[in-house]
C-alpha positions in Angstrom: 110.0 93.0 151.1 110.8 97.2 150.6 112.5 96.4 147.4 110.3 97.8 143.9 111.5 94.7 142.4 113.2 92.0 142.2 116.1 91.2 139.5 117.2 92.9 136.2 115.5 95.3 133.7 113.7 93.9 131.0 116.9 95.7 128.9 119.3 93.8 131.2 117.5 90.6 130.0 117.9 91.3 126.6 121.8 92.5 126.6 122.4 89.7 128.4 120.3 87.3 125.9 122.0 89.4 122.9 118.5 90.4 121.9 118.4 94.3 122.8 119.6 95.7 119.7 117.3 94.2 117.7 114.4 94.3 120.0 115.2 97.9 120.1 115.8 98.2 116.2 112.1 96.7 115.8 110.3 99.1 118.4 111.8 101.9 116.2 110.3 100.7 112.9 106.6 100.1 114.8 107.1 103.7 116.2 107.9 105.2 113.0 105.1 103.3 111.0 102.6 104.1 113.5 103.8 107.9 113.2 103.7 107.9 109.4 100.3 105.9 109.4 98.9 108.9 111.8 100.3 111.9 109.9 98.9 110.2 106.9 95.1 110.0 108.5 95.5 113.3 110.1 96.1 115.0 106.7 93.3 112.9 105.0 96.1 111.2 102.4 95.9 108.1 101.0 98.3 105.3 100.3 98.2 106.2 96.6 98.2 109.5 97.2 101.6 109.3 99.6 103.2 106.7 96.9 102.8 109.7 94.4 104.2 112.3 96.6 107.1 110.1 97.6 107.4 109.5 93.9 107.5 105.5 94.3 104.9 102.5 94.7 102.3 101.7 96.3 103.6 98.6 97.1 106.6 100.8 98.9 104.3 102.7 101.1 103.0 99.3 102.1 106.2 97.9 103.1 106.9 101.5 105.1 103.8 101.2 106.8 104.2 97.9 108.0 105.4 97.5 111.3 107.0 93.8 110.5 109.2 95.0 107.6 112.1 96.2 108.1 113.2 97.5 104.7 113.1 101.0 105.1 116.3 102.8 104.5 117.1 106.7 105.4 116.1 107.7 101.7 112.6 106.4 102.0 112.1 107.3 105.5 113.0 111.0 104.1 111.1 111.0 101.3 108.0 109.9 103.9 108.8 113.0 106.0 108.8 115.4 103.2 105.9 114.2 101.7 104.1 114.7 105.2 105.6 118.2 105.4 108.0 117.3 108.1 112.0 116.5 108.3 113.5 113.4 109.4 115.9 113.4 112.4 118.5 110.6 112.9 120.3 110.5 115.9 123.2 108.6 117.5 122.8 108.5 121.7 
């Protein structure tokens, strides 16, 4: 056999399935909690410390930081970034 591999993508799957946008849409939110959760360590900041700074709850910061919730909207994800000392950047590609 000289193929790689055999069949579609894993991404192929997916589309196909009708799975990739959210399967996608779910990778984002871990990434971005992941990042957040290591800016946060790298700057020594607590939870309550980032709740203050992002002038909202702990409870909030919770939600952001877990991977599994989805709630975030744009406000809070930029209220994150600037308490971090960094910008948010939203792209369509």
């Amino acid at each position: 056999m000289d193929e790689k591999y055999i069949g579609d993508t894993l991404d192929d799957f997916l589309e196909e399935e009708g799975l990739l946008a959210e399967a996608e849409a779910v990778a984002i939110k871990r990434v971005i909690a992941f990042q957040i959760s290591q800016l946060m360590d790298q700057q020594d900041l607590s939870k309550a410390e980032m709740a203050r700074r992002m002038q909202t709850s702990r409870a909030a910061v919770d939600r952001l930081l877990d991977p599994g919730n989805d709630s975030a909207t744009l406000s809070t994800l930029k209220k994150a970034a600037l308490a971090l000392g960094k910008r948010l950047q939203v792209a369509l590609v």
